[in-house]
N, C-alpha and C positions, 0 to 999 in steps of 0.2 A: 249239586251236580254229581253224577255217577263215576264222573270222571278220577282214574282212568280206570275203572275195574271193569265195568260190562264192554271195553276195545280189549283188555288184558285178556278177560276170561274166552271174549270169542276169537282170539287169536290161537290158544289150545289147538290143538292139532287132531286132537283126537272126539271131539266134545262135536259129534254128529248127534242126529234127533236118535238115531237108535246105536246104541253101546250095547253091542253084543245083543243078548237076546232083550234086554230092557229098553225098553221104547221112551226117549228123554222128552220130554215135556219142556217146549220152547215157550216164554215170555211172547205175548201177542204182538202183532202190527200194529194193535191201537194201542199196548203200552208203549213201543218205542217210537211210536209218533209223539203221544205227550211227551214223554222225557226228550224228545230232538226239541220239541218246542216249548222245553223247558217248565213245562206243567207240573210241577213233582207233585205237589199232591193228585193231581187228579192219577199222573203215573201210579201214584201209590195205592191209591183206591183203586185203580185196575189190579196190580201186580198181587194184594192182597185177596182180591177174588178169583184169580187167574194163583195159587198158592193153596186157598180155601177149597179149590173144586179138586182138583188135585189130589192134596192129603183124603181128604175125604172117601173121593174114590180109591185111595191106597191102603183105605181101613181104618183112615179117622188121626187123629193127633195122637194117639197113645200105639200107635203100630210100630213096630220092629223098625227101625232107620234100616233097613235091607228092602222092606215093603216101600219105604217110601223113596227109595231110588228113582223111579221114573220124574221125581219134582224136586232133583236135585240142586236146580239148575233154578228154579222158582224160586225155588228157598232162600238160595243166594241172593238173587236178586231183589225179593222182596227186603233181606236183612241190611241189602247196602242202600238199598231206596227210602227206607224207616230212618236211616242215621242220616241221610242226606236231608230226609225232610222236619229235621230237629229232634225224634222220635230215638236218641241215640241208646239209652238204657232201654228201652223196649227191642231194638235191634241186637242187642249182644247176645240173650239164650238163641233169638233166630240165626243166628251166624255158628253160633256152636250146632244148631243142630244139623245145620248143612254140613258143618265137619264130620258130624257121625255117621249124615246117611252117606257123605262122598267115602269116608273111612269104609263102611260096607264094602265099597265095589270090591269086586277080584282082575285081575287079569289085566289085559294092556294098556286100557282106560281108566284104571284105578290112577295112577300119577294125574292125570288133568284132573278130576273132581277133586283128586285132594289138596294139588295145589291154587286150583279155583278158591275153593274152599278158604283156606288157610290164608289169602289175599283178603277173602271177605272179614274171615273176623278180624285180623291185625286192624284192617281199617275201619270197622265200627268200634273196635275197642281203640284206636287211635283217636279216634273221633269224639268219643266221651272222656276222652285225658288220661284214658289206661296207659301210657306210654309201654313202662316194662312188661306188663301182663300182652302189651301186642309184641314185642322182640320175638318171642320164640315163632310167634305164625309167619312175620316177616320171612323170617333167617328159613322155615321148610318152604314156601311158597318160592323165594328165592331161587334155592336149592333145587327145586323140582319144573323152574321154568327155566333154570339157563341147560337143563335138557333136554327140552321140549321144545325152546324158541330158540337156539342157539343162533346168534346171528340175525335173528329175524328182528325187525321196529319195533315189536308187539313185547320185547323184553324189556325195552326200557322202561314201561309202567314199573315192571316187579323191583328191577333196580332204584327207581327216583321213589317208592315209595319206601323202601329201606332205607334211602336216603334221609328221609323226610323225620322217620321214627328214630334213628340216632342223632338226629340235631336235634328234637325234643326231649332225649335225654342227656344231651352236653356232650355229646360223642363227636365233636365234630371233625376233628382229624381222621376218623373212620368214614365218618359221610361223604368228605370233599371228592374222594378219586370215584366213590360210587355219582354224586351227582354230574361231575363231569363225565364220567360214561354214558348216566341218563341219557344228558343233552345229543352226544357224539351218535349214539345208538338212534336217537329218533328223528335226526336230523331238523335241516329247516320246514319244520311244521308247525301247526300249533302245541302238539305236545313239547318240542324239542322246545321250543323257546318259553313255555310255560317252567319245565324243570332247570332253568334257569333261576326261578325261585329259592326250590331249594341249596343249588349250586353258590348263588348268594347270600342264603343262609349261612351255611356251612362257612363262607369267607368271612362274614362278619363275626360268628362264633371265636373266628382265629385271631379276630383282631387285624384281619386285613381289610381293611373300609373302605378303602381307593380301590381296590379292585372289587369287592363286594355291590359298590354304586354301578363303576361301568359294565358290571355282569347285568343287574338287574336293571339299568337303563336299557340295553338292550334289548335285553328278553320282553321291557314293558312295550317299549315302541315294535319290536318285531310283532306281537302279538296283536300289539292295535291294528297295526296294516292286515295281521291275517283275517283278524275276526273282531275286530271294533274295540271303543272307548268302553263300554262298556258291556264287554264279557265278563262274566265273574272273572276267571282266571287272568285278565288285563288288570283289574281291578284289585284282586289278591299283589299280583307281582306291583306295582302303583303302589302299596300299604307297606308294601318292603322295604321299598325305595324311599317309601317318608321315615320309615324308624329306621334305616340306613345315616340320614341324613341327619337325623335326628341325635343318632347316637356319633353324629361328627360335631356336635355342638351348633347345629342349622335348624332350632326348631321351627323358626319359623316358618323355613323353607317345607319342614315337614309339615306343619299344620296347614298349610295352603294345599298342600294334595291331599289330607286326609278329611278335610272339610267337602271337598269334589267325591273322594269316594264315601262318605259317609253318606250323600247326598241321594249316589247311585242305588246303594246298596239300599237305604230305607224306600227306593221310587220300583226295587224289584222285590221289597218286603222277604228281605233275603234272610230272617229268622235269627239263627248265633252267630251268624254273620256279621252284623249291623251288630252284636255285642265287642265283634274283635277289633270295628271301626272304630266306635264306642272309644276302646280300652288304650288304642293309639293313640289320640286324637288325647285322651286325657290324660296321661300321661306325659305327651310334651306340651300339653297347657300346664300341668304340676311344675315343670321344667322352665318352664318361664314365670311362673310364679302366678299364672293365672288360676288360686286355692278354687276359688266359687265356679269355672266351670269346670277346673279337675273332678271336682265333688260332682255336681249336675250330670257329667255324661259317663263317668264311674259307678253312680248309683245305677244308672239305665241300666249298662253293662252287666251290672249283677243282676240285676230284677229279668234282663234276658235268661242269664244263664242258669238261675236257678229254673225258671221254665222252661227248659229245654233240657238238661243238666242235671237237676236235681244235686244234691248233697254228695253224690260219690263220685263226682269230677275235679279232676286238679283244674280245670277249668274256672271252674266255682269258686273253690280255694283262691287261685290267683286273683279272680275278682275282688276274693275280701280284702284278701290283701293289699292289693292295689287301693279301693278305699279308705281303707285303710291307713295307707301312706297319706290319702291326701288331707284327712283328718287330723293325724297329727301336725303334720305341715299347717293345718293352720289354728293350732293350737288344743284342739279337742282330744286329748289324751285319754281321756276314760273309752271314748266312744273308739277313736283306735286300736285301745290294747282288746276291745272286746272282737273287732274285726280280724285283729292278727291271731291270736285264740282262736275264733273258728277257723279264720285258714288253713293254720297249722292241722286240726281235729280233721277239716275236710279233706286235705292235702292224706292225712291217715289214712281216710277211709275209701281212698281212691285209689290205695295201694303205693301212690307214689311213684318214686325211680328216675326222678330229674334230681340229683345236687345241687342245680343250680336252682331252684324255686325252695327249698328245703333252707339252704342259705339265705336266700329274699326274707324267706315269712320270720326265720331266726332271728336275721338281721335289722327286722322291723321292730320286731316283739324286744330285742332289747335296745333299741335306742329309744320307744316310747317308756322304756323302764326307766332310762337314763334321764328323761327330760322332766319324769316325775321324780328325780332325784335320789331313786332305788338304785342307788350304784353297786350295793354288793349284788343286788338278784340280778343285773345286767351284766355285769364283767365276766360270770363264768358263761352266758349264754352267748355271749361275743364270741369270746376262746373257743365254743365249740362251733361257732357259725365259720371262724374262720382255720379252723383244723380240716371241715368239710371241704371249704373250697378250696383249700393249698393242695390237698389230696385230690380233689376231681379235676379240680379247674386247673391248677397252678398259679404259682407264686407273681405271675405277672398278668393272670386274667381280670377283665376289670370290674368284674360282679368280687374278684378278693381284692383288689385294691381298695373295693367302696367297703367290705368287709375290716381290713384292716385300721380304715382310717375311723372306722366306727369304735373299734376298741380302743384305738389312741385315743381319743375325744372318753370314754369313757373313763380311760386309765386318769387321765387328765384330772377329771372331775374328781376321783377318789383321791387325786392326790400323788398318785404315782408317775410325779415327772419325770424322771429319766428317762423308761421306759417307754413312755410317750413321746417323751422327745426323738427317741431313737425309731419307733416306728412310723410316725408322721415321717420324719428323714426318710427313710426305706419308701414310704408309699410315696413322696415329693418325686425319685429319682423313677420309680415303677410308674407311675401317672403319663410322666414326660413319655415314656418307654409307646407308649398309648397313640402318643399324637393328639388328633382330634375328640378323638374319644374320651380322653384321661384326661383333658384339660379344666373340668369341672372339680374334678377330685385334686386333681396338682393345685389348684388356685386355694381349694379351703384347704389342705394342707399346709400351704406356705401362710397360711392367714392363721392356724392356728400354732405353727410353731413360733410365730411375732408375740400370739397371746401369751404363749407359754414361758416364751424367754422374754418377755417384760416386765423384768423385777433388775433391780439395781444390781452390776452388774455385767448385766447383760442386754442393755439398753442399745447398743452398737450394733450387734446383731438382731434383736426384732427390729430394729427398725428398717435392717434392709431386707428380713422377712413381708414387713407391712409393705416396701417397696413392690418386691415380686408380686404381692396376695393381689394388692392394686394394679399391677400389670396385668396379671392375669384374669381380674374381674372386669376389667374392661373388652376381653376378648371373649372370655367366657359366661359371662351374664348380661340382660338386658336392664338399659340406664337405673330403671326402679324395681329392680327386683333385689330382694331384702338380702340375700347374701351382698349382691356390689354395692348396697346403701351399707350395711351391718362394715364390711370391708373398708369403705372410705371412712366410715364414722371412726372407726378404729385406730386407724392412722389416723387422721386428724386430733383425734384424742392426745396418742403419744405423743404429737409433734408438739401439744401448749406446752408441754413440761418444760422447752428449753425457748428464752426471746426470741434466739434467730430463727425459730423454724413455725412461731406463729401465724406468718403471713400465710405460709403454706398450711398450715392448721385451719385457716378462716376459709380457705378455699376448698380445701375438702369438707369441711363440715357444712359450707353453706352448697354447693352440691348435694352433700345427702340430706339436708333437709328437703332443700327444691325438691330432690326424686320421692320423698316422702308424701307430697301434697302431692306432685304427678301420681301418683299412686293411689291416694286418697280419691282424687276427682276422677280416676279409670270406674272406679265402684258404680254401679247403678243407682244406688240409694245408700245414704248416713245410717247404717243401719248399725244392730249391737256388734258385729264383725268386726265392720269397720271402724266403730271406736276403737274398740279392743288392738285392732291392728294399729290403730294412730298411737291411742296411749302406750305403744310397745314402743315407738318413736320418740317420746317424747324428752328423753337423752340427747336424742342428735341435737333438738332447739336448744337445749339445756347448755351443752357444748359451746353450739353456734353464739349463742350469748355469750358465753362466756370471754371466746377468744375474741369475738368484734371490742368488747370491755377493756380485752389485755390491748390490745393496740391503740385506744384510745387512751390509754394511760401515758404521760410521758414521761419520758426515757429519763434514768437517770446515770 
């Protein structure tokens, strides 16, 4: 959907069919009837022949961009219709050349083409995951429509889409006052409640998640009443609201909306679309510990976006990575570190300019370092995942909290207790800081400072560590997922070491077995996974014997 650029560009004030002595060349009636009725490609096959006649008549594609001014307006349009219709690397040289022939003009009309112009490419380079390579067109297009539209609805596009580009690159204390103007500037429309999106972006970037939800509940439901369940943009704000919800420790709640939009989105074969459904939707199944469909709709998600994408999208990148995640997650560590490896290289060649995705693919690459037991190649790639994010993000964001608690676990493993003990502390206290968000990260915190300090001792305090770990996996994970089984087993462990606390030992250990078979019998089929996954289990039974053994013994 074009949306908002061809309401932005024909808001210009100046962008009449003839501009001084050069006569502008309008996008036909039968193009923007397709695109009202949402036809893009056919739109596109117009707009590309209605472009082709054009240049042509202006002396062909190798003509002076001063020649080709009359189809300035084509050009754009054609460039932001090509990236709408998944064509997004083919649409970038077409956006630049609209920059040079709007660059041509002279005289009172030169500011609207060039900031038409400068709107189109930010947003097809937005569009292919150029994030930083779009900031400078944002910032002039910006600049040249708050004096053109001052005051007028038709600003809040150039605004909300600034918005949009600094929350993709972690700016979001920059974004929040621009998207709350968005909204204020376009009022109750469909645009105003659409830029409610990005407004609740920017709040959850802050760590504000209670007001992030009741932004984008609103914005979802205004938008249904204006123009349906099933508007793309009903549907985008709806996808926010699940990884809103999501990232309050509600996967659930989130996977039931994004299973509806996912549903939508493949019945309007809505192209990279259905890859972003995809990439939610698996993600907080990874989050509940659902590996086999993490994997299944993670792969999709990549297989979209390299056709659409190609190699020089952070878009792309993030996909590997994401896969990536869910691979090691269920234990395939060659196959991950080769995903997080290309991420990184794609994440390269995309130019990059988010810290916060730069941190992810680091943060990936060395905890699969770490589970293959490469603890020195993983510890400096930690330190520098998490120097990145204390500098961009800050010391209380929770892409550096998951940062931090990755090098503690690291440190851990090489042997460097204090150290780890001292930072697992700092991220336990930063977690809480989070609320719902952090409560994932607070629980395997508290669960890994019981590991750590359980050596004689200091037996007193993990075990009110294992205490917390277990509070907290009861709130923060679902009954059979392998952190709150790994959690209870854990405790339980500690508690045989002493008679009085067996009883309590035999209760959590026969608990994580049970959730171990619950978990088993979820699988579709006994397949080599599933063994795999069982005989990773098969400690907890080992346990559970053991302490039913110690209580059948009598007392002496």
């Amino acid at each position: 959907m074009l949306y908002p650029l061809l309401l932005a560009i024909a808001g210009l004030p100046g962008q009449d069919a003839d501009a001084g002595s050069v006569a502008i060349v309008q996008p036909s009636a039968e193009f923007d009837a397709a695109l009202e009725a949402g036809a893009t490609e056919q739109a596109l096959n117009l707009i590309a022949a209605e472009t082709r006649a054009c240049i042509g008549a202006a002396g062909g594609p190798d003509a002076a961009p001063s020649a080709q001014q009359p189809c300035v307006l084509l050009v754009a349009t054609l460039a932001s219709t090509a990236s709408e219709a998944g064509q997004s690397a083919e649409a970038v040289p077409i956006a630049r050349r609209a920059v040079a022939i709007a660059e041509s003009f002279s005289g009172a009309d030169r500011a609207d083409y060039v900031t038409a112009a400068h709107l189109t490419l930010g947003l097809v380079l937005e569009r292919q995951g150029q994030h930083l390579a779009a900031e400078p067109s944002f910032v002039l297009a910006l600049d040249g429509a708050e004096t053109l539209l001052a005051g007028q609805p038709e600003l809040a596009a150039y605004v909300a889409r600034r918005a949009n580009n600094l929350i993709s690159l972690a700016r979001f204390a920059e974004a929040l006052p621009l998207a709350e103007r968005a909204v204020t500037l376009a009022g109750d429309t469909v645009d105003g409640a659409f830029f409610r999106l990005m407004h609740g972006k920017a709040l959850m970037g802050l760590g504000r998640l209670a007001e992030a939800e009741a932004t984008l509940r609103s914005g979802a439901d205004r938008l249904h009443a204006l123009a349906g369940a099933t508007y793309p943009q009903t549907v985008a704000l709806r996808e926010t609201l699940a990884w809103c919800l999501d990232e309050q420790n509600r996967p659930q709640d989130a996977m039931a909306i994004l299973r509806e939009t996912l549903a939508i989105r493949r019945q309007q074969a809505a192209g990279p679309l259905i890859a972003d459904s995809l990439t939610l939707l698996g993600m907080a199944a990874m989050r509940v510990g659902d590996l086999r469909e993490a994997e299944t709709v993670l792969r999709e998600a990549l297989t979209i976006r390299l056709r659409y994408f190609g190699e020089t999208s952070n878009f792309t990148a993030l996909a590997y990575s994401n896969l990536g995640q869910a691979l090691v997650e269920a234990g395939r560590y060659e196959d991950g570190a080769w995903m997080f490896n290309r991420a990184i290289a794609v994440w390269q060649a995309s130019g990059g300019g988010n810290p916060d995705e730069l941190v992810a693919m680091l943060t990936n690459m060395a905890s699969v370092l770490a589970r293959v037991r490469a603890f020195a190649e993983a510890e400096p790639v930690h330190r520098q995942a998490l120097a990145i994010a204390e500098e961009s993000l800050g010391a209380g964001h929770i892409r550096t909290v998951l940062t931090r608690n990755n090098l503690a676990a690291a440190l851990s493993r090489s042997g460097k207790r204090a150290e780890a003990v001292a930072l697992f502390t700092t991220n336990y206290a930063a977690a809480g800081a989070l609320g719902g968000q952090g409560v994932q990260m607070r629980t395997i915190a508290a669960a890994s400072l019981a590991h750590l300090l359980d050596q004689p001792g200091d037996a007193v305090a993990a075990r009110s560590w294992h205490a917390r770990a277990l509070d907290g996996a009861r709130i923060a994970f679902r009954d059979d997922h392998p952190h709150r089984i790994n959690i209870g087993w854990n405790y339980g462990r500690a508690l045989l070491r002493e008679p009085a606390t067996i009883p309590q030992a035999r209760t959590l250990l026969r608990e994580a077995g049970r959730q171990v078979l619950v978990r088993a019998g979820r699988a579709t089929s006994f397949d080599a996974s599933a063994l795999d996954e069982l005989n990773g289990f098969t400690v907890v039974f080992s346990d559970q014997v053991r302490a039913a053994w110690s209580l059948a013994q009598p007392r002496r």
